[in-house]
C-alpha angles and dihedrals in degrees: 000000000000116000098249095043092054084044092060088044104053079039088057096042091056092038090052088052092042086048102051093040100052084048096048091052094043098046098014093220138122108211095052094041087059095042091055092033090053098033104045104038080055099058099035091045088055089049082051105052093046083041088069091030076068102043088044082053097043095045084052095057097042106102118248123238089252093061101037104087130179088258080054097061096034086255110147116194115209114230 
C-alpha cells in the first residue's frame, strides 16, 4: 500500500471515530451519530486523499536547489 493511500486510511479511520463521538454527545443518538459519523468522514477523507495527490504533484514540479541558479531567478552577480 502506497504511503499516501495508507495515510488517508488510518485519517479516516480517526475522523470516522471523532465524528461519531462529537454527534453522539451533541444529539445523543445513535442513529445520527452513525449517519454524520459515516457520511462526513467519507467525503472529507476523499478530499483528503486527492488533497495530497495535489501537494505530491506540486512538490514534483517545484525546481530543486541543484537546478535553480542566480540567471534563474534574474539575479546578476557583479565580477
Amino acid at each position: 500500500m502506497n504511503q499516501a493511500l495508507f495515510k488517508t486510511a488510518t485519517f479516516a479511520l480517526l475522523h470516522f471515530g471523532v465524528a461519531f463521538s462529537v454527534t453522539f454527545a451533541l444529539t445523543g443518538s445513535i442513529a445520527v451519530a452513525t449517519g454524520v459519523g459515516l457520511v462526513e468522514p467519507l467525503v472529507n477523507t476523499l478530499a483528503f486523499y486527492f488533497h495530497e495527490r495535489a501537494w505530491k504533484r506540486a512538490e514534483a514540479r517545484r525546481p530543486t536547489a541543484a537546478r535553480v541558479t542566480g540567471a534563474d531567478c534574474g539575479i546578476v552577480r557583479a565580477r
